[in-house]
N, C-alpha and C positions, 0 to 999 in steps of 0.2 A: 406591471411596469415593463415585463421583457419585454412580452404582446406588444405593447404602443410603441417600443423602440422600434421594432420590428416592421407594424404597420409604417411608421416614419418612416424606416429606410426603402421598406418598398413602394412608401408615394414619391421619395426624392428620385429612387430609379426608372419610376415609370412618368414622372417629368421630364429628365431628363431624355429617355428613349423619345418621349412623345414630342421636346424641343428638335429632337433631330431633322434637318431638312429631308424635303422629297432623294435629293441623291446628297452625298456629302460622302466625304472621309472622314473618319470620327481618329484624335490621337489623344494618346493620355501612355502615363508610363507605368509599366505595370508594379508594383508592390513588391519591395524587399526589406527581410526581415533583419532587424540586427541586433547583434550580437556580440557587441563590442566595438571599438574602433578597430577600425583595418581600412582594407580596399573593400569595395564593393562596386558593382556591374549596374550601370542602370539601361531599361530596354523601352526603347519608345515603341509601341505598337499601336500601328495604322488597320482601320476597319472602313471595306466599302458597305456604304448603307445606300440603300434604292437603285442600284445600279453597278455595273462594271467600272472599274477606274481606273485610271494609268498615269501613274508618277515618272516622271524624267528627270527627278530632282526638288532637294528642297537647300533650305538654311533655316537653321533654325538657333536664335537667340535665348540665350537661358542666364540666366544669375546665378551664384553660388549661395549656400544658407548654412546658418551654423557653423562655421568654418573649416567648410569642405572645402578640398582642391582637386581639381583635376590632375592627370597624370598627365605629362609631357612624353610626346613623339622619343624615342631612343633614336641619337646619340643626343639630339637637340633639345632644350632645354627652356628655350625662349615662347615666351607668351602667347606664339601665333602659331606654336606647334603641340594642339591638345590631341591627345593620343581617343579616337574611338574609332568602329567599328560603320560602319556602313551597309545596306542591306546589298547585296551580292552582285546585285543587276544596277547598283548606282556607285559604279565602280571609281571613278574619279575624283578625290577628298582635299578638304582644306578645312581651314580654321581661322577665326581672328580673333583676338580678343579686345576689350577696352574697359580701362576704369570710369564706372558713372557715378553720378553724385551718389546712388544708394547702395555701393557698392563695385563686387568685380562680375561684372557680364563677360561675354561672351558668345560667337556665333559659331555652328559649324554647317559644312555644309555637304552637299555631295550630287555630283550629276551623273547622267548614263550616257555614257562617249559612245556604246556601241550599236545605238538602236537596238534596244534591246528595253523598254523601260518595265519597270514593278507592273504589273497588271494584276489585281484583286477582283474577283465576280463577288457580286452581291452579298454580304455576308461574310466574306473572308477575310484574316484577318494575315499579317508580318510584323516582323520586327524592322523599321524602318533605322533604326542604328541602337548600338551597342556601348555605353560611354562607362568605364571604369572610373571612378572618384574616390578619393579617402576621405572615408567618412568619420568625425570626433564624437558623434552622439546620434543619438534617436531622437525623431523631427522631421523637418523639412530638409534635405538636400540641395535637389535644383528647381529651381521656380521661374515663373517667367521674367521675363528681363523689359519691364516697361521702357525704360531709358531704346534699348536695341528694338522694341517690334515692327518699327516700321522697316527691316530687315527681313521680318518670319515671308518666308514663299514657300509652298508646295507645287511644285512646276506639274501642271497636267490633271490636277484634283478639281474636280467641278467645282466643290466650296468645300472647307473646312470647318467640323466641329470640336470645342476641344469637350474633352470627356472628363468628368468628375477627380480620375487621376492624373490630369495634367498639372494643374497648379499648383504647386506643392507638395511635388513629389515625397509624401511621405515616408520616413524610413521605420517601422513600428519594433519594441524593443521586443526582445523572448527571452520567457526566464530560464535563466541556470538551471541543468536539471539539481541542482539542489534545495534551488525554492521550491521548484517544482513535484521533490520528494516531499518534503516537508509540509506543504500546500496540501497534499494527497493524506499524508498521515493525519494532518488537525481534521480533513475533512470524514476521516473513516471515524476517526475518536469521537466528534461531535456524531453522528448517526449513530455509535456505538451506546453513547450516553444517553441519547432521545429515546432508543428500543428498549433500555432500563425505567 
C-alpha cells in the first residue's frame, strides 16, 4: 500500500514537472505546519524554469479559508491596508480588498520603482512575498480568488505556472509531543508483545 502511494505521488510530480512550459515561472506557497491557532507567516515562492526571468511586479488576488484573517498595516486598520512583506527588489506595496459572492478576497501587490527588478537564472528559486494571517484551524488558509483573477499579473514573467502548492495553501496539523510520546510508547509495547 505505502509503495503505490508513493509510486502515485511521484507520477503526480513528474506530470506536473513534465506540464511545465519550455520557459515559465512556476509559484505555489510553500508549506506550514500548525500547531494551533495563532498567527502564521505564509511565503509565496517563485521558480524560473527553462530560462532566466525578470519580474517588475506582480498582484496577486487570494481568498481567505477557514476563517483566516489577515493582519492590518499598523496604525491603520481598514480593509485596503493588509500588512505583508514584499520580496526586496519590488519595493513599492499596496493592497485592496473586496467582498465576493464566495467570500472575502483580496489583492495585493508590489512593483520595482528602482530598475532594479527580481532576476532568477534557470532553476532558481525567491520568496516573492511574505503574508502573516491568523490562522483558526488546519486546512486550507489562502486559495485562489476566482471572483478577483482577472486582476493576478506577474509583470516581466514569460508565462506562468502555478505549482501543486498554490491552490490551497494548506496548513497541515502536528501532533503535541504528548500524542507524540504516547504514539511511540504503544508503538515500542506492540513490537515488545510480537518478539514474545
Amino acid at each position: 500500500m505505502k509503495s503505490s502511494i508513493l509510486r502515485s505521488m511521484a507520477f503526480a510530480t513528474s506530470m506536473f514537472l513534465g506540464s511545465v512550459a519550455n520557459a515559465a515561472i512556476v509559484m505555489e506557497f510553500d508549506d506550514v505546519s500548525f500547531s494551533g491557532p495563532g498567527l502564521y507567516t505564509f511565503d509565496m515562492t517563485v521558480t524560473a524554469v527553462g530560462q532566466t526571468e525578470s519580474i517588475s511586479g506582480f498582484t496577486m488576488p487570494l481568498q481567505v479559508a477557514n476563517g483566516t484573517t489577515f493582519v492590518p498595516e499598523t496604525p491603520d486598520t481598514s480593509l485596503s491596508d493588509i500588512q505583508f512583506t514584499p520580496n526586496a527588489l519590488l519595493e513599492t506595496k499596496g493592497a485592496s480588498s473586496d467582498f465576493t459572492a464566495n467570500g472575502f478576497g483580496f489583492s495585493i501587490t508590489s512593483v520595482d520603482a528602482n530598475g532594479s527588478p527580481l532576476v532568477l537564472n534557470d532553476g532558481e528559486s525567491a520568496v516573492l512575498f511574505s503574508i502573516p494571517m491568523n490562522v483558526l484551524t488546519s486546512g486550507d488558509a489562502l486559495v485562489e480568488s476566482p471572483a478577483l483573477s482577472a486582476l493576478f499579473s506577474l509583470t516581466g514573467a514569460s508565462s506562468v505556472q502555478f505549482g501543486p502548492g498554490f491552490s490551497g495553501n494548506v496548513v497541515t496539523a502536528i501532533p503535541e509531543p504528548g500524542s507524540t510520546i504516547a504514539l511511540g510508547c504503544l508503538g515500542i509495547g506492540l513490537m515488545y508483545r510480537r518478539k514474545r
